[in-house]
DRENBA-564137 format. One record per residue: x, y, z of N, C-alpha, C, O in turn. Coordinates in nm, 4 decimals. Example, Ala and Ser with C-alpha at 12.3 -4.5 7.8 and 13.67 -1.06 7.14 Angstrom:
(site (1.3190, -0.5690, 0.7800), (1.2300, -0.4500, 0.7800), (1.3200, -0.3300, 0.7800), (1.4236, -0.3319, 0.8465))
(site (1.2850, -0.2250, 0.7080), (1.3670, -0.1060, 0.7140), (1.2900, 0.0030, 0.7870), (1.3409, 0.1138, 0.8039))
// end
This chain:
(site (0.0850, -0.1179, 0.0000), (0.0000, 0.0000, 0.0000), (0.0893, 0.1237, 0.0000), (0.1745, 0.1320, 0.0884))
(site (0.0805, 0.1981, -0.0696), (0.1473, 0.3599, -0.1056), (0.1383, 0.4382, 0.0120), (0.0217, 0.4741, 0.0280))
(site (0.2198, 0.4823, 0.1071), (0.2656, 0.5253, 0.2264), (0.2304, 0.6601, 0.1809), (0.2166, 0.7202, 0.2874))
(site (0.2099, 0.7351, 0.0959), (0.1550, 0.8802, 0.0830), (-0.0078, 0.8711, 0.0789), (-0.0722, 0.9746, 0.0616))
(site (-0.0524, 0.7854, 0.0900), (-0.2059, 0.7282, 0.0463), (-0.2620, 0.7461, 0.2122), (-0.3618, 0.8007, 0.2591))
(site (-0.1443, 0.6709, 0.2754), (-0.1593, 0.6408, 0.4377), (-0.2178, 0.7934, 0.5001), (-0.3202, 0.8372, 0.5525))
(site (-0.0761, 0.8444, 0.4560), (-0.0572, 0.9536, 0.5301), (-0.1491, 1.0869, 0.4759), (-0.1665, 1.1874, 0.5449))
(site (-0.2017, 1.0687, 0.3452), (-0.3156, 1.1776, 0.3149), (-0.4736, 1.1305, 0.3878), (-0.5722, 1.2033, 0.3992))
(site (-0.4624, 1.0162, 0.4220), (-0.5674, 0.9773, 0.4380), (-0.5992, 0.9008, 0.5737), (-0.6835, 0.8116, 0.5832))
(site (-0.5306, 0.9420, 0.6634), (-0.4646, 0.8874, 0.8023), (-0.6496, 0.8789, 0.8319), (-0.7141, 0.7742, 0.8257))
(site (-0.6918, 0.9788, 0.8552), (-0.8515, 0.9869, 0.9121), (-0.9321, 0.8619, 0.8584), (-0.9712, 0.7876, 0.9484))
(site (-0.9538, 0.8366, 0.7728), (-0.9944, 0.7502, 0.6610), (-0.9787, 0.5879, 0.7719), (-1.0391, 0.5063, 0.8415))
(site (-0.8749, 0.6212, 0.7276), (-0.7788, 0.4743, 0.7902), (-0.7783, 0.4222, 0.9571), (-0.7613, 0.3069, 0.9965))
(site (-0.7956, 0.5109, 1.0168), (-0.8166, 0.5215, 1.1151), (-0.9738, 0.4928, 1.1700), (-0.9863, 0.4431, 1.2819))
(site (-1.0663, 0.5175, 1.1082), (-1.2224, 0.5260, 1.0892), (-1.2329, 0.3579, 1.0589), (-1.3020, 0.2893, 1.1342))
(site (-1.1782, 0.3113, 0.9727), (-1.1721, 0.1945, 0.9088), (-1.1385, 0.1226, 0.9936), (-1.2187, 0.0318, 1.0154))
(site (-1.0034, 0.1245, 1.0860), (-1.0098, 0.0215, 1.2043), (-1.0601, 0.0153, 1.3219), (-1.0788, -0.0856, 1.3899))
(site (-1.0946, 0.1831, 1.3603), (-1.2066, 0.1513, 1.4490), (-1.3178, 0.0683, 1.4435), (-1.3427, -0.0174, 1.5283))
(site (-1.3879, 0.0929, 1.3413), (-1.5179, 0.0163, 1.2709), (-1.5208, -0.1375, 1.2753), (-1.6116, -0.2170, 1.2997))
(site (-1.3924, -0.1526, 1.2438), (-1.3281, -0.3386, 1.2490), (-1.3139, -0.3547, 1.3386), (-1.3924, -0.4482, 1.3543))
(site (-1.2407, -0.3282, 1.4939), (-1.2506, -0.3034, 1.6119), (-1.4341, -0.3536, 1.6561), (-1.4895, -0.4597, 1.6850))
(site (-1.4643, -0.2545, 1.6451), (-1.5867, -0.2437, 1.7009), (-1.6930, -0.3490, 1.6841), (-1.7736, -0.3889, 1.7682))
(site (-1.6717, -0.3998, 1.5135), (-1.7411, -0.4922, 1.4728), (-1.6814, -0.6343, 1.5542), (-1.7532, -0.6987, 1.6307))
(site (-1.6019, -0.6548, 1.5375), (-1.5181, -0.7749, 1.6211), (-1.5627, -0.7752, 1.7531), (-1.5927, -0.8809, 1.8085))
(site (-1.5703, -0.6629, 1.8113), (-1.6243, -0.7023, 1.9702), (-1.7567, -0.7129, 1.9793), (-1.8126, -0.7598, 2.0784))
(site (-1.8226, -0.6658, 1.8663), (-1.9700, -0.6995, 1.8917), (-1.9969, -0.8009, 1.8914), (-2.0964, -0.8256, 1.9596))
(site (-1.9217, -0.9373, 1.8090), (-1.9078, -1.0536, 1.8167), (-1.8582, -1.1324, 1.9465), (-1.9107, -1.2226, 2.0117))
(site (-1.7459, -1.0691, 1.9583), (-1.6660, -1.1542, 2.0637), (-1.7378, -1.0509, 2.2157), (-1.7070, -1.1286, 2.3061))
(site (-1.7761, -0.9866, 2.2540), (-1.8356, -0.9169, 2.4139), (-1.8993, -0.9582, 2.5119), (-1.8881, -0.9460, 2.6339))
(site (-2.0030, -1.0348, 2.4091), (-2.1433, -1.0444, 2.4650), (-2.0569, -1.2154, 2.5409), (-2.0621, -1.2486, 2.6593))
(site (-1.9937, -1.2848, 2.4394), (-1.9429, -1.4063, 2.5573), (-1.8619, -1.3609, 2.6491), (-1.8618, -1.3978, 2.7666))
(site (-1.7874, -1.2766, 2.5983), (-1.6431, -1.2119, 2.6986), (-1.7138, -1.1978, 2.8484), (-1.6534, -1.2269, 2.9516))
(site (-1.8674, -1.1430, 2.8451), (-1.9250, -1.1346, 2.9951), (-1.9833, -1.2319, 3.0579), (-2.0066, -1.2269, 3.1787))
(site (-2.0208, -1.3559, 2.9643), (-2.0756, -1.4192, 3.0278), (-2.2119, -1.4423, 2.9828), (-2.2776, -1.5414, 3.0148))
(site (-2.2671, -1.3151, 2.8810), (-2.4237, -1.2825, 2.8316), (-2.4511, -1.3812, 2.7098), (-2.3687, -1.3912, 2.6189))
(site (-2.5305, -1.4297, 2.7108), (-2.5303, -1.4886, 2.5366), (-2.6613, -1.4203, 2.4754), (-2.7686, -1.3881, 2.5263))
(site (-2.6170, -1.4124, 2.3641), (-2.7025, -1.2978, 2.2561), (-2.8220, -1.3884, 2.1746), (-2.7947, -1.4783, 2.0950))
(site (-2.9361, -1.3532, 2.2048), (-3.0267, -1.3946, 2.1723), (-3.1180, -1.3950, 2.0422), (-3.2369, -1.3643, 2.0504))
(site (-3.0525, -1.4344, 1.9096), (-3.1605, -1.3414, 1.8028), (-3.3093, -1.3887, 1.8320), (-3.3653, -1.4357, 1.9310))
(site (-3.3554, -1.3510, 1.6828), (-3.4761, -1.3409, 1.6917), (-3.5650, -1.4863, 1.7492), (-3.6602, -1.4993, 1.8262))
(site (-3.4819, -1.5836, 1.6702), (-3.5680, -1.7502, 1.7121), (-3.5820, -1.7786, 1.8227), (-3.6859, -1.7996, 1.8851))
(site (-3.4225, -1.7824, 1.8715), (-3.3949, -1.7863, 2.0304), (-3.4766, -1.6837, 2.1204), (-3.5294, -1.7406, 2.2160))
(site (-3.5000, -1.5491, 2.1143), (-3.5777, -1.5174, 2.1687), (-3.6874, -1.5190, 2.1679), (-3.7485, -1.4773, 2.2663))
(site (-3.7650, -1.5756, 2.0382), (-3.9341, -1.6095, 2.0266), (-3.9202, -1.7819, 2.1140), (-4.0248, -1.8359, 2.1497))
(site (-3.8391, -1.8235, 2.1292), (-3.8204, -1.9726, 2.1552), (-3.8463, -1.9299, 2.3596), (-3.9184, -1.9822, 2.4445))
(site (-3.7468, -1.8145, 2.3653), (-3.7742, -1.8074, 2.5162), (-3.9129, -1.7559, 2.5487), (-3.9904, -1.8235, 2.6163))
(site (-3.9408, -1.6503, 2.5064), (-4.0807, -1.5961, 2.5030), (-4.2022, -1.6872, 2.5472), (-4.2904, -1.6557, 2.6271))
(site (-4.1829, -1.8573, 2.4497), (-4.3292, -1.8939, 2.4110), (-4.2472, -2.0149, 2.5271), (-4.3291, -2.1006, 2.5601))
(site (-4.1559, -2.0293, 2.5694), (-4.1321, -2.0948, 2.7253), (-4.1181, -2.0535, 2.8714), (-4.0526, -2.1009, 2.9643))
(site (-4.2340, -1.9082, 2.8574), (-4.2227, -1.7866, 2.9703), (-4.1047, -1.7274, 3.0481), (-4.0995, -1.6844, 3.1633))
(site (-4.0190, -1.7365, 2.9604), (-3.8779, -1.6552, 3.0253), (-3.9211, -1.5227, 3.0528), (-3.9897, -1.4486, 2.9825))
(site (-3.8839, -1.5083, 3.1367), (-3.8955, -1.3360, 3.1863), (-3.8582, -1.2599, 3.0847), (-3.7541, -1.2808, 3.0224))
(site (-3.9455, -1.1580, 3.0571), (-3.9131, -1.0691, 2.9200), (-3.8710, -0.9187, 2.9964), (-3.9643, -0.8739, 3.0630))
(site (-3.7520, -0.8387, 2.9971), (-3.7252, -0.7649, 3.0869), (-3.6879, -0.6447, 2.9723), (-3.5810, -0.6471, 2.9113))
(site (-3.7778, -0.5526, 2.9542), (-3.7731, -0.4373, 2.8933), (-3.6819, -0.3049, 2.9651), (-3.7583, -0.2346, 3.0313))
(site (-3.5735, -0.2673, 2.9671), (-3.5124, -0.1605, 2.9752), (-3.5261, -0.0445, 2.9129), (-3.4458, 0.0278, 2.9718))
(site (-3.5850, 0.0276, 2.8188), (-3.6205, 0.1241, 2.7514), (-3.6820, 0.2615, 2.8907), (-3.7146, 0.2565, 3.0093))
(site (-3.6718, 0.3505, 2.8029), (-3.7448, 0.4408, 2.9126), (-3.9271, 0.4453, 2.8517), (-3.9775, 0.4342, 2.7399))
(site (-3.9742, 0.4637, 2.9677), (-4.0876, 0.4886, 2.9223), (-4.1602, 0.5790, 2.8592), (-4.2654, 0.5936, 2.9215))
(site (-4.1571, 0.6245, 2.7966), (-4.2276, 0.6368, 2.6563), (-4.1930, 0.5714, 2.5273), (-4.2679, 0.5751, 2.4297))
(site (-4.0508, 0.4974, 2.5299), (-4.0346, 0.3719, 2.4360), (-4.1148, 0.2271, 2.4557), (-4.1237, 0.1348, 2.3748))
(site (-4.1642, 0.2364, 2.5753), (-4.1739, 0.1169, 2.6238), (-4.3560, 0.1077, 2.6011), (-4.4051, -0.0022, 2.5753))
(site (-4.4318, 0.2128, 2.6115), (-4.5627, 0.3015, 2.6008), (-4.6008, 0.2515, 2.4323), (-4.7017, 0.2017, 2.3823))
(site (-4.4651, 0.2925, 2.3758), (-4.4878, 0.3187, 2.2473), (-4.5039, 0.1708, 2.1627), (-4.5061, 0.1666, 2.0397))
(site (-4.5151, 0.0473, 2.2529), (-4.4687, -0.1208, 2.1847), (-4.3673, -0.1787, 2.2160), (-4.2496, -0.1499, 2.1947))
(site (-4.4363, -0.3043, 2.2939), (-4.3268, -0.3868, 2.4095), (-4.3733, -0.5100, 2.3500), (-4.4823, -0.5385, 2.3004))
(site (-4.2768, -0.5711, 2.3642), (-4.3108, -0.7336, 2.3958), (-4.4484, -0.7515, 2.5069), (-4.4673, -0.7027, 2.6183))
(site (-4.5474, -0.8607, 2.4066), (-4.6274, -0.8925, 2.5314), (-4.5847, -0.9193, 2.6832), (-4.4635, -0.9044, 2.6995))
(site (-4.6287, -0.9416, 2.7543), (-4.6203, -0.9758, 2.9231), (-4.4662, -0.9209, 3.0102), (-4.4251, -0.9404, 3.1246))
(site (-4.3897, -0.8152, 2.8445), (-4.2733, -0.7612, 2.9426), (-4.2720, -0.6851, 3.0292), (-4.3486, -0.5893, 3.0397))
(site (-4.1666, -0.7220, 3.1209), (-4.1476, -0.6545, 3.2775), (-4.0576, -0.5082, 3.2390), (-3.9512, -0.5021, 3.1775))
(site (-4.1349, -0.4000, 3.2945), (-4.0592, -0.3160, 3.2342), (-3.9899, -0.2125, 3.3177), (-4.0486, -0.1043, 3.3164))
(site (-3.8709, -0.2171, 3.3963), (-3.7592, -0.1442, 3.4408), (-3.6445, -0.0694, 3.3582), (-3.5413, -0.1185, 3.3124))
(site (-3.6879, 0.0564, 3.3516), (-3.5497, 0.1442, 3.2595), (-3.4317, 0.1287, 3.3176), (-3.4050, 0.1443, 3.4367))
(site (-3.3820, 0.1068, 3.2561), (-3.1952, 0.0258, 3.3047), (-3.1481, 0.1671, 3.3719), (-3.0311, 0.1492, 3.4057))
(site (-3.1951, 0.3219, 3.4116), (-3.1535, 0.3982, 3.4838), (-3.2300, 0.3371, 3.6695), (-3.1909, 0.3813, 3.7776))
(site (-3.3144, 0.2555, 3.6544), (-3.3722, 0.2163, 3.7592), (-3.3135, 0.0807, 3.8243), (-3.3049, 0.0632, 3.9459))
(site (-3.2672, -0.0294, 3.7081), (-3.2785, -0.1677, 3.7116), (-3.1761, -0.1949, 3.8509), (-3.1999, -0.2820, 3.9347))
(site (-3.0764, -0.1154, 3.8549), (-2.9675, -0.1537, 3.9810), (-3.0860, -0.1041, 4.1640), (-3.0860, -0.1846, 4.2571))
(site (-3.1410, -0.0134, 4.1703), (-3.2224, 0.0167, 4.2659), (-3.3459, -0.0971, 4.2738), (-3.4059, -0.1292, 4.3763))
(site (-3.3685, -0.1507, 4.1352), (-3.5313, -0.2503, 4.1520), (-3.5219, -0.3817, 4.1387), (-3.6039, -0.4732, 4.1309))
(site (-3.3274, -0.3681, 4.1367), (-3.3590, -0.5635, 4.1632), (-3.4019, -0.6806, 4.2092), (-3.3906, -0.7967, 4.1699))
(site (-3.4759, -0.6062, 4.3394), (-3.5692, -0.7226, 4.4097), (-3.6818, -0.7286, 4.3378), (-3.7356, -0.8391, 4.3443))
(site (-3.7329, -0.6551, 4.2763), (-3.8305, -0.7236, 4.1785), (-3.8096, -0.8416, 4.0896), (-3.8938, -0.9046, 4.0257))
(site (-3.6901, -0.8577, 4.0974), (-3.6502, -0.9688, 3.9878), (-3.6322, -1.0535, 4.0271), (-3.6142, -1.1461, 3.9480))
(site (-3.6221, -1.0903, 4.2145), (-3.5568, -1.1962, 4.2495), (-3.5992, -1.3350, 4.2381), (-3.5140, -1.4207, 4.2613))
(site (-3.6921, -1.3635, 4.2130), (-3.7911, -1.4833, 4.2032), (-3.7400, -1.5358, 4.0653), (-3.7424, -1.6566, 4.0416))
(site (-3.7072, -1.4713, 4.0005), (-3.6467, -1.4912, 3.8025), (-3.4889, -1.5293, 3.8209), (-3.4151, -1.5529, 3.7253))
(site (-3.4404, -1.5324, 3.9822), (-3.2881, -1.5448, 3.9154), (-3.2222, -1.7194, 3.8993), (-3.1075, -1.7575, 3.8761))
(site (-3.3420, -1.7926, 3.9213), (-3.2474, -1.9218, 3.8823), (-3.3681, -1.9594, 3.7408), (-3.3858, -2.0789, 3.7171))
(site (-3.4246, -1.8828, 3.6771), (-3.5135, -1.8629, 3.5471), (-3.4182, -1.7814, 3.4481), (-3.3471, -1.6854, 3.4780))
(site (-3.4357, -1.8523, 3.3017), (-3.3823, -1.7624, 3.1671), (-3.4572, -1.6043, 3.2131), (-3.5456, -1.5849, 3.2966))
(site (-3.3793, -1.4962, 3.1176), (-3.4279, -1.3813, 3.1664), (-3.3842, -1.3108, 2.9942), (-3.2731, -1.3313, 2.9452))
(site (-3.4831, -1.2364, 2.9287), (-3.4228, -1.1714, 2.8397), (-3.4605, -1.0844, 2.8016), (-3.5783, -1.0510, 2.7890))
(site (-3.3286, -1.0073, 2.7648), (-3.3394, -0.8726, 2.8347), (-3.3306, -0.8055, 2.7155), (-3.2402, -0.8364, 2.6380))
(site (-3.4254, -0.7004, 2.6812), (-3.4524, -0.6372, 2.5671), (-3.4614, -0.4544, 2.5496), (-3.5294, -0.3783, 2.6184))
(site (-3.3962, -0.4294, 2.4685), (-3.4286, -0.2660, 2.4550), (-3.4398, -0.2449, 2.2882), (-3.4605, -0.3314, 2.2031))
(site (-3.4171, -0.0863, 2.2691), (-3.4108, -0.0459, 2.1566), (-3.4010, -0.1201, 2.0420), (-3.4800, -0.1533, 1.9535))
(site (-3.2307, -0.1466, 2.0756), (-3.1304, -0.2390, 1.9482), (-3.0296, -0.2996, 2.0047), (-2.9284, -0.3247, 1.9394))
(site (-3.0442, -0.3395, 2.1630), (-2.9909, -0.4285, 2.1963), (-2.8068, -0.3592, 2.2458), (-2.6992, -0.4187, 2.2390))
(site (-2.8319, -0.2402, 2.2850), (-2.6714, -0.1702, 2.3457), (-2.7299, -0.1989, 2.5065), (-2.6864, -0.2896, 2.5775))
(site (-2.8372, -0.1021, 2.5478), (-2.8879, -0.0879, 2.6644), (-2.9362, -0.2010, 2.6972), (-2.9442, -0.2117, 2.8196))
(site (-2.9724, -0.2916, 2.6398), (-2.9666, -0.4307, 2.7533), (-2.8627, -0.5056, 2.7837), (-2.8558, -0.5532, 2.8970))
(site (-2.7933, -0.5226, 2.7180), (-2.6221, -0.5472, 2.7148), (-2.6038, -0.4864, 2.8650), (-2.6331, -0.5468, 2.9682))
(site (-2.5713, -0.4080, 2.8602), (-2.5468, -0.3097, 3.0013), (-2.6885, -0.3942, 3.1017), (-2.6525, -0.4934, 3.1652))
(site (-2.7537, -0.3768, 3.1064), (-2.8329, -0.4815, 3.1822), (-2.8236, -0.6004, 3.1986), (-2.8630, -0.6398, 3.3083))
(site (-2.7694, -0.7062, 3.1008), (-2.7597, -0.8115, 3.1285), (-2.6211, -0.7710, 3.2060), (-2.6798, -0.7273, 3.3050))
(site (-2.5403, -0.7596, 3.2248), (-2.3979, -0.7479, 3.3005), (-2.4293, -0.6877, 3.4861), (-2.3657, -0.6983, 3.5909))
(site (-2.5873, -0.6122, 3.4384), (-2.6020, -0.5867, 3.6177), (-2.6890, -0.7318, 3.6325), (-2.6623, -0.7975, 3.7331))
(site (-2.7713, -0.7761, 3.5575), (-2.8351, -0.9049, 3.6298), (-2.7301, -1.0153, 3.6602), (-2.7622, -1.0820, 3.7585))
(site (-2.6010, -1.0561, 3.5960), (-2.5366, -1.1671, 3.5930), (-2.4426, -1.1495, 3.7058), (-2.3936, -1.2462, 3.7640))
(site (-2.4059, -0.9736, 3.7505), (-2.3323, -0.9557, 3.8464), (-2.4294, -0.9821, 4.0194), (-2.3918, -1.0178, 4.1311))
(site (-2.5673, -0.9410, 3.9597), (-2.6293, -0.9607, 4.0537), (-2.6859, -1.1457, 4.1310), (-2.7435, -1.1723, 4.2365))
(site (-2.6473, -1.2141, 4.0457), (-2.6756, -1.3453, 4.1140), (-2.7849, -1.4131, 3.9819), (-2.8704, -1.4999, 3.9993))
(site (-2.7517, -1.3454, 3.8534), (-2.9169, -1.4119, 3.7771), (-2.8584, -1.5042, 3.6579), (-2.7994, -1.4674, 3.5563))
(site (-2.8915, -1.6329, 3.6994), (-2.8013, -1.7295, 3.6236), (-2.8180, -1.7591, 3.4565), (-2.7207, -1.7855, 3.3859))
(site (-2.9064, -1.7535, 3.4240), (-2.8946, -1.7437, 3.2484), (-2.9744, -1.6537, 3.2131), (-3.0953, -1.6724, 3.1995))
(site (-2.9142, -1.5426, 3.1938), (-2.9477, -1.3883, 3.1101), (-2.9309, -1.3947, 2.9737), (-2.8399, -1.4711, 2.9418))
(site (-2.9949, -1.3334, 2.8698), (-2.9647, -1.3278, 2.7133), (-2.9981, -1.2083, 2.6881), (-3.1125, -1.1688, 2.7104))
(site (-2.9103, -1.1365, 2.6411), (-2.9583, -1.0129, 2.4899), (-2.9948, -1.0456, 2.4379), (-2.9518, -1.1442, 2.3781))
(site (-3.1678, -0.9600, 2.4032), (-3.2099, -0.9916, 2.2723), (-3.1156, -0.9228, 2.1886), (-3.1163, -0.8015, 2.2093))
(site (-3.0370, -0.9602, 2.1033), (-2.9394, -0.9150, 1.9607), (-3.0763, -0.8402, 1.8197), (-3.1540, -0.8926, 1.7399))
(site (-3.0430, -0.7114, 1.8534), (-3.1295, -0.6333, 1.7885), (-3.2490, -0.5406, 1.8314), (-3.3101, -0.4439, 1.7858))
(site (-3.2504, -0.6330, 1.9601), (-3.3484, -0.5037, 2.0679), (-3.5095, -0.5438, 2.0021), (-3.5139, -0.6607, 1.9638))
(site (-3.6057, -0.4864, 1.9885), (-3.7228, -0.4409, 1.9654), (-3.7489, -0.4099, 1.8261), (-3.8671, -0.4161, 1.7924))
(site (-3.6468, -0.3715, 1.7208), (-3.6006, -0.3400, 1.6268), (-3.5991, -0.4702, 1.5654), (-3.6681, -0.4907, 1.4655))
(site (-3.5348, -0.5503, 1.6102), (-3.5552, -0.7214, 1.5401), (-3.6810, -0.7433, 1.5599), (-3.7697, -0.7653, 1.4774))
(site (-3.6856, -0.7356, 1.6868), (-3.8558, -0.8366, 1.6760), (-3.9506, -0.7677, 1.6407), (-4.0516, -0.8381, 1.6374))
(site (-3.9803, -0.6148, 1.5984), (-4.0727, -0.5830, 1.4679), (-4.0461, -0.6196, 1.3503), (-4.1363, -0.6559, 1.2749))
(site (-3.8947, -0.6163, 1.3064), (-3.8580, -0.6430, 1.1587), (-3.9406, -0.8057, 1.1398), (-4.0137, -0.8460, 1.0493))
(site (-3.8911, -0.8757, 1.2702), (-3.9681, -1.0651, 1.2604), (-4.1118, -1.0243, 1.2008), (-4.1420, -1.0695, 1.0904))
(site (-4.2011, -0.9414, 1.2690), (-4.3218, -0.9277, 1.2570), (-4.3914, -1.0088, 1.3612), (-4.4930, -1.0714, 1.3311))
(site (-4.3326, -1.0114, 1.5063), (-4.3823, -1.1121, 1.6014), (-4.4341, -0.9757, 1.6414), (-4.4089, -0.8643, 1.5956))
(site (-4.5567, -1.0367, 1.7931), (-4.6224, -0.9619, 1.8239), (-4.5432, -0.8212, 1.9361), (-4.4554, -0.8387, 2.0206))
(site (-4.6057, -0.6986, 1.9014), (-4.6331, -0.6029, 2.0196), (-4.7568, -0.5527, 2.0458), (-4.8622, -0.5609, 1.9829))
(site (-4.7208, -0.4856, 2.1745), (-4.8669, -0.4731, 2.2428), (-4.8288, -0.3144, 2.3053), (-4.7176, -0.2619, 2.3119))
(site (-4.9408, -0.2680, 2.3413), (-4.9295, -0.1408, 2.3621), (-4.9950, -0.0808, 2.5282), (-5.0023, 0.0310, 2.5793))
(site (-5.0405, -0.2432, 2.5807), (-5.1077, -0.2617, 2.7098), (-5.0241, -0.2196, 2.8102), (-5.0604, -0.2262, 2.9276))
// end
């Protein structure tokens, strides 16, 4: 590669391995903690075997179309309302937001907290409309 190419275009290049970076850990993270990432099957698979459906969104995302029967704590709350959860911690638990950043961060307070198989939904709320599985607005 042409070393004047590098150096006109350092920004470029730099952008480029962040991006690769970033993409790589999105892969490799979610085991690095311990979380396993749930797509869409796996999470319609937990759903229709009553795993705790644990919505993190703030509310008016959550107002706006949730997973049926989800439990819904905004991950600015979830570390103060963990006894609500305690009955779920030797139960699957999956944990859902937006697009799947902000539950990430949630699954890492449930797994630190004692809750033995946690999953990201991988894609958040955002997948499971694209599926066309159900929301509810109850």
């Amino acid at each position: 590669m042409d070393i004047q190419f590098l150096q006109d275009n350092w920004m470029l290049v730099a952008l480029a391995l962040i991006s690769g970076v970033m993409l790589a850990w999105s892969f490799v993270g979610g085991s690095l903690s311990g979380v396993e990432q749930a797509d869409t099957l796996k999470a319609t698979r937990l759903f229709n075997d009553d795993a705790l459906v644990l919505d993190v969104r703030e509310d008016k995302e959550y107002a706006a179309g949730h997973i049926p029967k989800a439990k819904h704590i905004p991950l600015g709350q979830l570390q103060s309302r963990l006894n609500e959860l305690d009955k779920h911690k030797n139960k699957p638990v999956l944990v859902t937001c937006r697009s799947g950043n902000r539950s990430a961060h949630a699954c890492r307070i449930l797994k630190k907290a004692g809750f033995e198989t946690v999953y990201n939904q991988a894609g958040g709320i955002l997948a499971w409309e694209r599926a066309n599985l159900p929301v509810t607005k109850k």
